[in-house]
Backbone as JSON, one array per atom type, in Angstrom:
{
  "sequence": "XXXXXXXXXXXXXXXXXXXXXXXXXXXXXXXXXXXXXXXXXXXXXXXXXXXXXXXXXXXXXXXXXXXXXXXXXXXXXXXXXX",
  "N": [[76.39, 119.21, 246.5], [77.27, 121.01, 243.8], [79.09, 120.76, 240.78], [81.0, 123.13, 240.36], [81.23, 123.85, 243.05], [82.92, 121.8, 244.0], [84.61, 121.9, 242.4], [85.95, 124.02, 243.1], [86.86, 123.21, 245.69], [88.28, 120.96, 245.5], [90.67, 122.73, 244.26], [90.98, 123.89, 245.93], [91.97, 122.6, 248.13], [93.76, 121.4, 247.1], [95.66, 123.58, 246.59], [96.11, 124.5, 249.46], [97.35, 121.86, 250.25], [99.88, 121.8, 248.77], [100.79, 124.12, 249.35], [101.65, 123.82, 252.29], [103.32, 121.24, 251.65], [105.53, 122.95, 250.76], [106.09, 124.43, 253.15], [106.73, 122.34, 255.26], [107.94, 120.62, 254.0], [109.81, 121.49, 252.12], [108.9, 120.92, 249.35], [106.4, 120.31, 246.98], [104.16, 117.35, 246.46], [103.28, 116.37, 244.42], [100.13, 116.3, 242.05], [97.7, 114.89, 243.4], [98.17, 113.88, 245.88], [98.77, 116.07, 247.14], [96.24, 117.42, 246.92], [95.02, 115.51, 248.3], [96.22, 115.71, 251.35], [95.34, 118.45, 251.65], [92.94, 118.31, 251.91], [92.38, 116.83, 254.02], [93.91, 117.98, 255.64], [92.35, 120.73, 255.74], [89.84, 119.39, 257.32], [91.14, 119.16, 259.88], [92.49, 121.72, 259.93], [89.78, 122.92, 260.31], [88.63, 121.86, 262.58], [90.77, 122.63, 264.69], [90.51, 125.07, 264.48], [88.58, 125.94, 265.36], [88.05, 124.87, 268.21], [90.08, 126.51, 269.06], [88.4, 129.25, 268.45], [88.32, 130.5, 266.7], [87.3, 131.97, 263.98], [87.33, 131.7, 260.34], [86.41, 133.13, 256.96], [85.51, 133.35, 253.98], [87.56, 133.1, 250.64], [90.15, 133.23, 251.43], [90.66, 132.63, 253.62], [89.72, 130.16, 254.02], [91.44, 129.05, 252.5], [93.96, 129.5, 254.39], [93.06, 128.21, 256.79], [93.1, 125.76, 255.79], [95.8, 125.36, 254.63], [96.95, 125.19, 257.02], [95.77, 123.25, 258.91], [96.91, 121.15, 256.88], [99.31, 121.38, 257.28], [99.89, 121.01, 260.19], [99.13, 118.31, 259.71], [101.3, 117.22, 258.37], [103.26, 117.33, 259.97], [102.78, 116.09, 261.95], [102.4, 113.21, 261.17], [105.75, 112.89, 260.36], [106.81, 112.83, 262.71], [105.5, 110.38, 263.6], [106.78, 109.48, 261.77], [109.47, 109.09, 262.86]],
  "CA": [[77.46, 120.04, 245.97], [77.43, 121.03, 242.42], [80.81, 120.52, 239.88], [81.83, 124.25, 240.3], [81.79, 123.88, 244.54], [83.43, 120.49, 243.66], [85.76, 122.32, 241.69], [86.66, 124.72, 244.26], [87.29, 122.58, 247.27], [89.51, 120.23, 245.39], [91.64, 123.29, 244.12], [91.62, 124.6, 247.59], [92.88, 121.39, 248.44], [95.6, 121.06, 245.83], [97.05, 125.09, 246.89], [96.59, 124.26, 250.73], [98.78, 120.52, 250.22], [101.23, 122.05, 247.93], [101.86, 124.93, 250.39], [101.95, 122.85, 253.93], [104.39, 120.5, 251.77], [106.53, 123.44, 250.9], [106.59, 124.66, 254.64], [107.02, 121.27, 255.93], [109.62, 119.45, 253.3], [110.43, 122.14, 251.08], [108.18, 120.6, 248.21], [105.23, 119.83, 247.04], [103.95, 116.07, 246.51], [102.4, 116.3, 243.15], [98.64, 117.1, 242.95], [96.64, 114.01, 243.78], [98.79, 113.49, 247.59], [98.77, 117.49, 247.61], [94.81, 117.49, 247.15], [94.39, 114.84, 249.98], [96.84, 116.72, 252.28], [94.88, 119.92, 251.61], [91.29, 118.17, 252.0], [92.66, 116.46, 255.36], [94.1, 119.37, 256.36], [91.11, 121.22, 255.93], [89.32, 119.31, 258.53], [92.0, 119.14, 261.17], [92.61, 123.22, 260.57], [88.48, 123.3, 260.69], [88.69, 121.46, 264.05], [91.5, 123.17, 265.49], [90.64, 126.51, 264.45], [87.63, 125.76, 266.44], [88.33, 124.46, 269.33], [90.25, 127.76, 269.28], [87.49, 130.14, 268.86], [88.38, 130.94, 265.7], [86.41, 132.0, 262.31], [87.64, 132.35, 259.02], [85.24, 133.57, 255.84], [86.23, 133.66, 252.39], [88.19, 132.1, 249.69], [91.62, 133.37, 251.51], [90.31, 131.86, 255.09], [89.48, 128.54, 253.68], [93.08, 128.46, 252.02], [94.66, 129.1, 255.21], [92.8, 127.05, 257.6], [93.69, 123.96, 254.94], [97.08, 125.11, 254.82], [97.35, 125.06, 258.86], [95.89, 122.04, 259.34], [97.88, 120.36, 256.6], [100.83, 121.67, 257.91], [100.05, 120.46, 261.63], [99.33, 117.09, 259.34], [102.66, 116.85, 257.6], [104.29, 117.88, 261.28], [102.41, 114.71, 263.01], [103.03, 112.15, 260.01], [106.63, 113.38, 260.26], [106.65, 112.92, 264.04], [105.3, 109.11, 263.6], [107.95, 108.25, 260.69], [110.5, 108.97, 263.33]],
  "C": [[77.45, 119.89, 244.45], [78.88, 120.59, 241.93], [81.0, 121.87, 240.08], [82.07, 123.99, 241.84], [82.63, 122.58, 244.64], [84.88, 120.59, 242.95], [87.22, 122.62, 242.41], [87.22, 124.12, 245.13], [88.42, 121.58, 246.28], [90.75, 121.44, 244.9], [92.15, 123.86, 245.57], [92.56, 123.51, 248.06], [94.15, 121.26, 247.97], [96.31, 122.42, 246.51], [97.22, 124.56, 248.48], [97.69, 122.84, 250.55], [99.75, 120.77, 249.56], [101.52, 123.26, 248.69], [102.43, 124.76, 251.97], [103.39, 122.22, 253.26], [105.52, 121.32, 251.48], [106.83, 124.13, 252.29], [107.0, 123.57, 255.37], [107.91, 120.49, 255.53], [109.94, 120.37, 252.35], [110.18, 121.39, 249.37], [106.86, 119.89, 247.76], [105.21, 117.51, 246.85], [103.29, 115.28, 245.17], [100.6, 116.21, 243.54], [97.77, 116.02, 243.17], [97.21, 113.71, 245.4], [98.61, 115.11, 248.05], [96.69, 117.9, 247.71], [94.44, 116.78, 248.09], [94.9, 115.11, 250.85], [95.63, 117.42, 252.29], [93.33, 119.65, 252.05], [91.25, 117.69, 253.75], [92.93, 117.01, 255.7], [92.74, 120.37, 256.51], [90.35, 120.96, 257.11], [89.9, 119.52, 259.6], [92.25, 120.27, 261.23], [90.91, 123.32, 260.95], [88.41, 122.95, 262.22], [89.14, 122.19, 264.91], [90.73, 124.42, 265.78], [89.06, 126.77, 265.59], [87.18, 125.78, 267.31], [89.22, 125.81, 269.96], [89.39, 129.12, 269.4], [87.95, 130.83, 267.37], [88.11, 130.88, 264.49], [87.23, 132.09, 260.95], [86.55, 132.02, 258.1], [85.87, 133.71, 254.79], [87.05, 132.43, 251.76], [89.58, 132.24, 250.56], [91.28, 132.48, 253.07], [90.36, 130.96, 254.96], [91.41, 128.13, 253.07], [93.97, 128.77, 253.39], [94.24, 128.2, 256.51], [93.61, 125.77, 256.7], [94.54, 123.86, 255.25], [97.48, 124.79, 256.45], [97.23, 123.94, 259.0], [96.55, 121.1, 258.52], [99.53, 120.34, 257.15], [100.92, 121.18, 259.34], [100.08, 118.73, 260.72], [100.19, 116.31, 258.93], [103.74, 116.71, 258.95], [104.2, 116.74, 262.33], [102.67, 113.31, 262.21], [104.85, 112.11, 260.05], [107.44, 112.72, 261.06], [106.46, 111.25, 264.2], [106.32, 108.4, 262.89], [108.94, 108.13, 261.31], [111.03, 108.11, 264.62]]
}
């Protein structure tokens, strides 16, 4: 992976964890907890979306898989603190 795809995936990261944490607590987390949300989310929507049968392509696909699976991540972290 070059520094521009290096670029990309951590900003994807940072918009998917700063929009899971506003669907999930009504705010973000600042951007180094919102980039590892969004990178962990990433895999767990890649998984899911998977295991579902389902593709996404593009820059807008990749930002909502992240956001999904951060948002199932914030929803199971959530779920354990209680």
């Amino acid at each position: 992976m070059d520094l521009t795809g290096l670029m990309i995936f951590l900003a994807i990261g940072a918009v998917a964890g700063w929009l899971a944490g506003n669907l999930m607590k009504g705010g973000g987390f600042g951007l180094l907890v919102n980039i590892l949300v969004g990178i962990v989310g990433a895999v767990i929507g890649g998984f899911v979306f998977g295991l579902l049968g389902i593709t996404t392509t593009g820059l807008i696909g990749s930002i909502v898989t992240a956001t999904a699976g951060a948002a199932l991540l914030l929803f199971i972290v959530d779920i354990i603190k209680k």
